[in-house]
N, C-alpha and C positions, 0 to 999 in steps of 0.2 A: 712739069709737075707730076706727068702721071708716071711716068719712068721713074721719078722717085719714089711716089709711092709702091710701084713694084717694087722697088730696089728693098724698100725698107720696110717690105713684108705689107703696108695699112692698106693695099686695095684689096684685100679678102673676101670681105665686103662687099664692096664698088662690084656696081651692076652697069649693064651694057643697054640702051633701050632704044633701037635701031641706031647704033653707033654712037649715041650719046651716053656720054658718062653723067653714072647719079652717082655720088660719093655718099656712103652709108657710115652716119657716125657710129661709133660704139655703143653698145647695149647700154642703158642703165639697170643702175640695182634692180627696182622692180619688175626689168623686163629678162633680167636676169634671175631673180628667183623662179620665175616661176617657169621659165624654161627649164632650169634644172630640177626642178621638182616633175616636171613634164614628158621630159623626152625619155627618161627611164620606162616611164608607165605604158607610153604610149610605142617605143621601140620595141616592148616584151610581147606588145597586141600582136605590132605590124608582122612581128618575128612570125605568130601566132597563123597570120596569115598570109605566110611565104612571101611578105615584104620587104625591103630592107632599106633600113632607117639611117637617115642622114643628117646631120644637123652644119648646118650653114653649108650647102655644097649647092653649085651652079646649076641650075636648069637652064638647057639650053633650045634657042630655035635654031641660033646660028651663031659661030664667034663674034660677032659683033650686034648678037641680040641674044641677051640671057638676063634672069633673075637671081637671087640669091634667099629663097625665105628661108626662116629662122631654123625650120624640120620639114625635112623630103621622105615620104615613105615610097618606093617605087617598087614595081618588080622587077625582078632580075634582068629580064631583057631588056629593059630600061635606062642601065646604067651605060656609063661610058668611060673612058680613060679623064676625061674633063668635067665630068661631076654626070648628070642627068641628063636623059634626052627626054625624059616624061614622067610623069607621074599618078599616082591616084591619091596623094592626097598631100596638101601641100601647109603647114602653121605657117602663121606668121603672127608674132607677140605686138603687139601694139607698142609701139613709145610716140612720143611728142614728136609731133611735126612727120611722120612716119609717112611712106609713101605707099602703105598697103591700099587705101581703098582704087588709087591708081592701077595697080598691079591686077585687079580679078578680070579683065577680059583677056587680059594675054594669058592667064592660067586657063581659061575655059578654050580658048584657040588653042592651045598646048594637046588639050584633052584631058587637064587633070579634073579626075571626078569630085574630089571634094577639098575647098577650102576653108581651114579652122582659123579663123580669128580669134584671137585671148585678147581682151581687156584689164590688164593688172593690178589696176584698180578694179574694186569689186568682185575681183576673176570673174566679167561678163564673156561670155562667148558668143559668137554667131557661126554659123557652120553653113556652109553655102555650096550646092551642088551645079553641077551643070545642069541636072532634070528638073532641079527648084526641089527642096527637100524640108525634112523638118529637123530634129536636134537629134538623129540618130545618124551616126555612122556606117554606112554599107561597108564601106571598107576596113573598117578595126573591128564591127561590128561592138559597140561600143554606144552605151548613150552618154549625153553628155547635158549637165543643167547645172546650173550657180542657185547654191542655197546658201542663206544668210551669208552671202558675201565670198562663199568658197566655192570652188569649181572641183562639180561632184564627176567622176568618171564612173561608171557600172556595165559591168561585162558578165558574160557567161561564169559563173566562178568568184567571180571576187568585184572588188571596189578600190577606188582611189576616192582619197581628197585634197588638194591643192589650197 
């Protein structure tokens, strides 16, 4: 089964979690708008601060232990021929049944400095650091809060809203 799903492109996805496969369904709409409303905003930050933004590409510990979240912003030296060896800051959009809240100790072992959870319903966010932090980002340097149901981004210069 998983040779097939190589074969026919669906393990893109599919993550590795000490040699066990999690087979990651496809996005829904919801978790699809708001990614794409998302990763522009926040790819122009990461640009901003000699990052570079990734969307669905592997973070890896080892080939037979990696992640896949939604948006990778890393630094240069961080990349690899196989997607990521690290990061500073890692999205992951919420859907049903989803295996983020699983995922934040192996992000904090990694050493990525900060994890954005989206909510797509209500665009709630939670923003999670390794030092314990509050709803500003060190790394896009960017704040981040849900008003009346939208998710407000504000930066140096300008604003989004989702």
């Amino acid at each position: 089964m998983l040779e097939e799903r190589r074969r026919s492109g669906l393990d893109g996805r599919d993550e590795m979690w000490d040699a066990v496969v999690h087979m990651v369904p496809p996005a829904g709409d919801a978790q699809q708008e708001v990614q794409a409303e998302l990763f522009p905003i926040l790819a122009g930050l990461a640009k901003r601060c000699g990052l570079v933004p990734r969307f669905e590409t592997g973070l890896f510990n080892t080939d037979s232990d990696y992640r896949v979240p939604d948006q990778l912003f890393c630094r240069p030296d961080q990349r690899s021929a196989r997607g990521a060896e690290g990061a500073e800051l890692v999205v992951e959009v919420r859907s049903v049944g989803d295996e983020t809240y699983d995922k934040i100790d192996w992000y904090a072992e990694r050493g990525v400095r900060e994890v954005l959870i989206v909510h797509p319903a209500g665009r709630r966010i939670e923003l999670l650091r390794n030092v314990g932090g509050a709803f500003v980002s060190d790394v896009l340097d960017v704040a981040l809060a849900t008003v009346a149901g939208r998710l407000v981004l504000t930066w140096d210069g300008g604003s989004a809203e989702i």
